[in-house]
N, C-alpha and C positions, 0 to 999 in steps of 0.2 A: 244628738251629740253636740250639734253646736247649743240648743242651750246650756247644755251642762257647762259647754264650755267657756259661753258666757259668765255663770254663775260663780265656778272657780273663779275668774278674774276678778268680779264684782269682790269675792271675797276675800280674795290677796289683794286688792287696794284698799278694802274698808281697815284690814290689817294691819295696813300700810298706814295708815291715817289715826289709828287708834282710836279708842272709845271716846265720845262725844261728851267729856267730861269739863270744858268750856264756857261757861256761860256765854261768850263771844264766839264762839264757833259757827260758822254759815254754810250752806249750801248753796252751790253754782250749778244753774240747769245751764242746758241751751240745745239750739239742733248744731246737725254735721250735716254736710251736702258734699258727698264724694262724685268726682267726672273721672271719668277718663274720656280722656281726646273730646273733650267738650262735652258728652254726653252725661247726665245725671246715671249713677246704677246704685246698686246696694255692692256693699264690700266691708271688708275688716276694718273697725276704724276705733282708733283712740283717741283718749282727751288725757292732756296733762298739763299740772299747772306749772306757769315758772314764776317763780315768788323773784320779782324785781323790787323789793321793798330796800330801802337804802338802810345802811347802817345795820342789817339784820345778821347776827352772829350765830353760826349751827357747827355744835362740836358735831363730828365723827358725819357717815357718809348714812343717808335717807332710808337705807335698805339695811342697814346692818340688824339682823337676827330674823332676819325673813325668807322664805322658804318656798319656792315655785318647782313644779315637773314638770315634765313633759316625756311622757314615757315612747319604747319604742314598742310597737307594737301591729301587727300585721305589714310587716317594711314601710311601718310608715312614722312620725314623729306626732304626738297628739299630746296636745294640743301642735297644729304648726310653727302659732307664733303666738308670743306670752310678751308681754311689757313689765317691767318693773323698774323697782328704783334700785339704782346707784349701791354697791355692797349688797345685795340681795345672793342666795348660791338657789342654783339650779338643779336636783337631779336628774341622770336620764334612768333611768331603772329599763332591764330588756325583757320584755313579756313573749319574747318569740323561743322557739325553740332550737336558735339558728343564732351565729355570730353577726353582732352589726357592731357598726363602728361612730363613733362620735367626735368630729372633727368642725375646725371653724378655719378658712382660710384669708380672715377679714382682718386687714391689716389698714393703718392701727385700728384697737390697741397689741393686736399682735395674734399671731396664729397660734394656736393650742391644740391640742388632740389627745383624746382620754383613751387611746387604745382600741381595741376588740376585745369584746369580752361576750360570752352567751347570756342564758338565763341569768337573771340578778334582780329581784322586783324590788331591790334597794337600789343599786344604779351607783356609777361612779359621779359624782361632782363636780361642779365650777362657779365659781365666784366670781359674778360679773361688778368689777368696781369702777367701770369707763364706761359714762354718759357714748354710746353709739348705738348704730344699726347695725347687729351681727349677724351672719349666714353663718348657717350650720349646716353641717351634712355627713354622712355614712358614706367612708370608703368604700364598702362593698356593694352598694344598694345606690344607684343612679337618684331612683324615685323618691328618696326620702330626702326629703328637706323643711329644715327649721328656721324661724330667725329667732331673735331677741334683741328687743327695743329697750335700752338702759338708756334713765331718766335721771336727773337731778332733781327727783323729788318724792317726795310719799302718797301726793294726791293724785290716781289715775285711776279712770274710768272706761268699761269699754262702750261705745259706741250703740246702741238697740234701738231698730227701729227708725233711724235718724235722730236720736237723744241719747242722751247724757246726763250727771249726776252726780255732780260729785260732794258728797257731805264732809261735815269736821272740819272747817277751812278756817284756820285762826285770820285773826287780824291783818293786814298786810295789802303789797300790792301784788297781782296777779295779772300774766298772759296766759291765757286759755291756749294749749298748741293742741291741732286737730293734726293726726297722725296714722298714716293707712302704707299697708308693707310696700317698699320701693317706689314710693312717689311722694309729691311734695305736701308740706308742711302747711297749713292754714291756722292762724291766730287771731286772737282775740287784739283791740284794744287795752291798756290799762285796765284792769279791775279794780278797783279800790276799796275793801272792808275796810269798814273803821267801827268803833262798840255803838253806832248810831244804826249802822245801817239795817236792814230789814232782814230776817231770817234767812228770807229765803232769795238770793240774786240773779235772774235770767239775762243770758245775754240778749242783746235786742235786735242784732243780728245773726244769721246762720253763718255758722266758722264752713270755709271750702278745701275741700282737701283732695290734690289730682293724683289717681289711683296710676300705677305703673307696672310693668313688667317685670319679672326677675330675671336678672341675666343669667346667663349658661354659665355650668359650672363645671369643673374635671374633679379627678380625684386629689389625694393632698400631695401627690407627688407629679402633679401638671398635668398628666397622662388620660386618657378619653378612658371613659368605663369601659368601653370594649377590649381593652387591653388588659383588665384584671385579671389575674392570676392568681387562683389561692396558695 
């Protein structure tokens, strides 16, 4: 499952990024080296770029007409956690035979909550257009829980292996952010494409990124799961 799961993201960001029609288009490898508590492990890790290029002008929001899930499925949310850009919508479609619920308590950019609903392998929606870190979770189900990682950009790759990849990368300046669920942030220097540079761009150092905990959660009305009542 996790390759698949890898796979789907690889390919809601090549998506993301659109066909390599460019002549100046580059590819950015590099490694990730996720700790926690100083220790090297393996864990969920993304890469995405942030275009610091001066004077760069972008009508409308990176994600607009793109299309991620994350279905509900055995009380659980699957994929956990999905990254995308900025205006990108999410479905949850419910593959169980049994009510779940789909709620976010992360404020900003603000709390939402799509109800309870059963079976529905379409799923209700949400349109994520605010660059944050979102927690998601099921009212009635403790154990399920999601995030989503909204980007201010199109180019994101997940993490395999301790590498990354990310193709189609126009001209520009670029920080490399190296990004793994609940802990910090590791980035790159400056990147610089310009129509000289070489196809293909590795960074020359390994981006570090310190893996963390998720905090405890209640349901959307503050209250401890054991207090649920249907």
């Amino acid at each position: 499952m996790m390759k698949q799961f890898f796979l789907a993201i690889l390919a809601l960001a090549q998506a993301a990024a659109g066909p390599s029609t460019s002549p100046t288009g580059r590819t950015i490898r590099g490694e990730v080296v996720v700790r926690k508590n100083g220790v090297e492990q393996k864990a969920e890790a993304w890469v995405y770029l942030e275009d610091v290029t001066k004077h760069r002008r972008r009508s409308g929001l990176p994600g607009t007409g793109i299309r991620a899930e994350i279905r509900q499925k055995g009380k659980e949310f699957v994929p956990h956690v999905v990254v995308i850009p900025a205006g990108a919508v999410v479905a949850f479609p419910n593959y169980d035979d049994e009510e779940h619920n789909v709620f976010s308590p992360t404020d900003p950019p603000g709390q939402w909550d799509l109800g309870r609903y059963s079976t529905d392998h379409k799923g209700k929606t949400h349109e994520f257009d605010v660059s944050y870190e979102i927690d998601i979770y099921c009212d009635i189900h403790k154990e399920m829980w999601a995030k989503v990682k909204v980007v201010d950009s199109p180019y994101i790759a997940p993490v395999h292996d301790g590498h990354f990849e990310i193709p189609n990368v126009p001209v520009g300046d670029y920080k490399v952010i190296a990004w793994t669920p609940n802990g910090q942030d590791g980035q790159s220097e400056i990147v610089k494409l310009t129509a000289e540079s070489t196809k293909d761009v590795t960074l020359a150092a390994p981006l570090h990124a310190e893996a963390g905990d998720p905090a405890p959660h209640h349901r959307k009305n503050g209250s401890s799961y054991g207090l649920y009542k249907p």
